[in-house]
N, C-alpha and C positions, 0 to 999 in steps of 0.2 A: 245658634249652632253653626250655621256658615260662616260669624267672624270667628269660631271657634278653631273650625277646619284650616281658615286663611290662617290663620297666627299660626297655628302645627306647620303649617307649611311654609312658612316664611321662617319658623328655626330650625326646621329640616335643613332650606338652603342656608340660613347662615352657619350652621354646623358644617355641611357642605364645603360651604367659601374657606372655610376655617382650613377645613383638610387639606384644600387645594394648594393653601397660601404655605403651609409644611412641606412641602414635594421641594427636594433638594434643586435650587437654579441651574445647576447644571444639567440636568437630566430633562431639561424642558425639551430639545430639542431631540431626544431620543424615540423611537418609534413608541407608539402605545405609552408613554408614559405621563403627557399632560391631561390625564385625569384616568380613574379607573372603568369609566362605561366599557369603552375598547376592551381591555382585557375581560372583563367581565361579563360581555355579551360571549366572546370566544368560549369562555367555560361555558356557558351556559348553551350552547350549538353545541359543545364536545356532546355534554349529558343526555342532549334531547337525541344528539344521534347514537350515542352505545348504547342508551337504556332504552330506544324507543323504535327511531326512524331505520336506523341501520338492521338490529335483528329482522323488523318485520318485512325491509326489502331485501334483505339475505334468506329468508323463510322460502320459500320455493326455487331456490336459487343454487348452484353449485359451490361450493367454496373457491374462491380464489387464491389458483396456485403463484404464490407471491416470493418466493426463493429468492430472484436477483434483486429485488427492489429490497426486502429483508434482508440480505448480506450487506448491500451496500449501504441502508440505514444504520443498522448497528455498528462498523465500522466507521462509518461516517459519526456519529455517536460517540464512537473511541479518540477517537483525535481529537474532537470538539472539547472534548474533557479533559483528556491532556493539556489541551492549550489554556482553558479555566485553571489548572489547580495549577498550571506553572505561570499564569500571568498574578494569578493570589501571590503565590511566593515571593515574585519580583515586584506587585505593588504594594508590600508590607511581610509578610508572614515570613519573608528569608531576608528579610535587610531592616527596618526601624521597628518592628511588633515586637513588645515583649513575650506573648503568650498570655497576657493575665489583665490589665485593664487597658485596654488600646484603646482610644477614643478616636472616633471619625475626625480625619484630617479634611475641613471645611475650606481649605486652601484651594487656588487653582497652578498650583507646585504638578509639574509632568506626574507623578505619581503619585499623589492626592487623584488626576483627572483618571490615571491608569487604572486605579482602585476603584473608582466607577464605573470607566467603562468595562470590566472586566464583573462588575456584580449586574452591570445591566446586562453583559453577557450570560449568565450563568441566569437569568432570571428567564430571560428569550429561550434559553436553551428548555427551561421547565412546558413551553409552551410548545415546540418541537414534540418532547416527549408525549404527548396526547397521541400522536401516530401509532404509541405502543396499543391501544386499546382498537385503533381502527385496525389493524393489522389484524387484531383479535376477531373483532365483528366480522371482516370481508371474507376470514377464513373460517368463520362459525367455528372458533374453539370459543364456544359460550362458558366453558368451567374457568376458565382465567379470569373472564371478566367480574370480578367478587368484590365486594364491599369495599376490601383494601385496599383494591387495585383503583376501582374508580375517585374512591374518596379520599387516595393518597395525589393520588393525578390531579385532581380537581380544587383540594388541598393550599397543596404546596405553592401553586401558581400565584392564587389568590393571595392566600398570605406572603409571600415573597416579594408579591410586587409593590405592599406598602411597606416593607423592611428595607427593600433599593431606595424605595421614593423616598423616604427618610432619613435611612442611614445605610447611606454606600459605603462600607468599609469598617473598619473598627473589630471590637469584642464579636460583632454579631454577624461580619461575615467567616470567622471559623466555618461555623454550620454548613457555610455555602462551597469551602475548601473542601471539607472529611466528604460530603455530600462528592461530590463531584469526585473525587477520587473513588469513591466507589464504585459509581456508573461508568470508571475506565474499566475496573474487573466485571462487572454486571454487563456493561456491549459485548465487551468480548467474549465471553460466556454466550450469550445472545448471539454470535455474530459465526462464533463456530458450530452452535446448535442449527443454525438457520444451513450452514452448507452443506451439511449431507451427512449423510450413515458414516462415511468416511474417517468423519470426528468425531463419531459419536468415544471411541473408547478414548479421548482427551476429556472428557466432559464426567467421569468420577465424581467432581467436587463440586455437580449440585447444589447437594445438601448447606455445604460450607456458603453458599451464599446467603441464605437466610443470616446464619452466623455472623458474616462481616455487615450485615445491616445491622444486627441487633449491637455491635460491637462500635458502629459508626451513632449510634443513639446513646450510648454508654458517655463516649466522648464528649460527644453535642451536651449532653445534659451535666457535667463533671466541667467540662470548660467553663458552664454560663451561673455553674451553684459557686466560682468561685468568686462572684461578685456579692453574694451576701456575707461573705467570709471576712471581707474588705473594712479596710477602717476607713478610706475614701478612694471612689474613684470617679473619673473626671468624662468616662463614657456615658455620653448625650441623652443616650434612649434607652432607659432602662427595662424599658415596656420591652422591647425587643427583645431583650435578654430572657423575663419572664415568658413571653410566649415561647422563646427555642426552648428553655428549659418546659415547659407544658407540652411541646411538641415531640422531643425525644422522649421525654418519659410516656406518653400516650403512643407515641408510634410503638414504642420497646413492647407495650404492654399486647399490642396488635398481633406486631412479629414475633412475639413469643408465642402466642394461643396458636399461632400458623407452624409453627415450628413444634407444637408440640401435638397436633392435631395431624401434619404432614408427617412429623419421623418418628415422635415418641410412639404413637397411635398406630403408626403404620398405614396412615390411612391414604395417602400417596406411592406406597412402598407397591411393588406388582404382587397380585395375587396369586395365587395356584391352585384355584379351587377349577372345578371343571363342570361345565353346564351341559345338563342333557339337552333334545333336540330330540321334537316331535318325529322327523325321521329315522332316528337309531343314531343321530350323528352329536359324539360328543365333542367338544370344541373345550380347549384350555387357555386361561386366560395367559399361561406364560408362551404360548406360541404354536403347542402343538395341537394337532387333530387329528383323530381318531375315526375312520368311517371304514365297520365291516370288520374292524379287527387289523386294517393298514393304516400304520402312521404318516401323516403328512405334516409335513412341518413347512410351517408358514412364521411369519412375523408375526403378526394378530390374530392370526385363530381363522379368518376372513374364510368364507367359504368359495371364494373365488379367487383365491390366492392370493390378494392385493393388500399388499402392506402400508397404510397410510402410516405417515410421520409427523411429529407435528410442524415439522419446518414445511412441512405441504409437499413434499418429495416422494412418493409412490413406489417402489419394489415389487416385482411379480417372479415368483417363484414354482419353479416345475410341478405339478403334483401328478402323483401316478394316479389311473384309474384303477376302482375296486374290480 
């Protein structure tokens, strides 16, 4: 039984060795990238603190009003994304790409190395993105934190960092361009929600964001079906292409039940139904309140007038006494 276990564990490491020995030469030298514990201990702290550690030390606790660090993340967000889908462009996607079978340039040519450091960038930036969910925890909006969101976060990282380590560039970094242009429209969206009431009447097009995700998965999955189409093509890691294509069609299938649960359903939509109150005080979920027969109009119904936002920004407004 124990040479059993030995031998299990002597092709575990040599499957191991195996993996390791496929991790593209250039990228030895990049952070987190000569072997996956690193990155994968990381995910594995994200989970134990959103799902576990962080609600229960935020449970008796006040939420954390986070405004200027939230603008300047999202923002900061926005640029970082910019400079991903325009260094994609200039390491292949707007000068030697055709669009349909690119094969990783295994050269060390300035833009061969540009094309990787530019996917190890966009890979680092998926690890940044975990701050979306602590943001979530510190301020106890617990309704965010949803299946999606954690296991799109937690996801993406993972598998991304053996699609760099093996093929920086090519067919299969498309995924990594549409992606990343969309977290320009998504920060920003983010980054103007996050400053105040002030913006809120620029922020209409909600809804439309769901849209351009499920629209960026359309893409992702139609780009990578056009390699079965193919009479040859000469891109490396086919596997890669099979899991984007497994990936955009499983995320479509996600952000659609969300998009049809959020707007078809109405189930995100504000309500206007109106809750009695053991005192005579009825409260309305679009804003107004009723106590005695006097309307007081407030943001949230709050019986103290105070209008939480979820950028964590506060509003207090006059009410008359009965």
């Amino acid at each position: 039984m124990l040479q059993e276990i030995q031998a299990m564990g002597s092709h575990a490491l040599d499957i191991y060795d195996y993996l390791l020995a496929g991790i593209d030469p250039r990228l030895k030298e990049y952070p987190l990238m000569q072997n996956p514990i690193p990155m994968s201990s990381i995910l594995l702290c994200y989970l134990f603190f959103v799902m576990y550690l962080g609600p229960r030390i935020m449970a008796n606790r006040k939420p954390f009003q986070l405004k200027e660090a939230m603008i300047v993340y999202n923002f900061t967000l926005v640029a970082l994304s910019v400079f991903i889908v325009y260094e994609f462009l200039m390491s292949g996607w707007a000068t030697t790409y055709t669009w349909r079978c690119d094969a990783v340039d295994t050269s060390d040519s300035p833009q061969a190395l540009r094309m990787v450091r530019v996917a190890w960038l966009f890979w680092f930036s998926k690890i940044i993105e975990l701050i979306d969910t602590m943001f979530f925890v510190l301020r106890k909006k617990h309704g965010q934190v949803t299946f999606l969101h954690i296991f799109h976060h937690s996801f993406m990282p993972w598998t991304w960092w053996w699609g760099v380590a093996y093929a920086p560039g090519g067919m299969g970094s498309f995924h990594a361009m549409v992606n990343s242009s969309v977290h320009v429209i998504m920060y920003f969206y983010y980054g103007l929600a996050a400053a105040g009431p002030r913006f809120q009447k620029f922020l209409w097009w909600k809804k439309y964001m769901t849209a351009i995700q499920l629209t960026q998965f359309v893409l992702v999955s139609l780009h990578a079906t056009q390699y079965y189409f193919m009479d040859s093509c000469d891109y490396q890691f086919p596997m890669v292409l099979h899991l984007i294509w497994m990936y955009g069609t499983f995320f479509f299938v996600l952000f659609s039940n969300f998009w049809i649960q959020a707007y078809v359903k109405g189930k995100r939509l504000p309500k206007q139904d109106v809750k009695p109150c053991k005192n005579g005080t009825a409260v309305h979920t679009n804003g107004k309140r009723h106590e005695n027969g006097i309307s007081h109009g407030t943001s949230n119904g709050a019986s103290n007038s105070s209008a939480p936002h979820e950028n964590g920004s506060t509003h207090v407004s006059k009410m008359k006494k009965a």
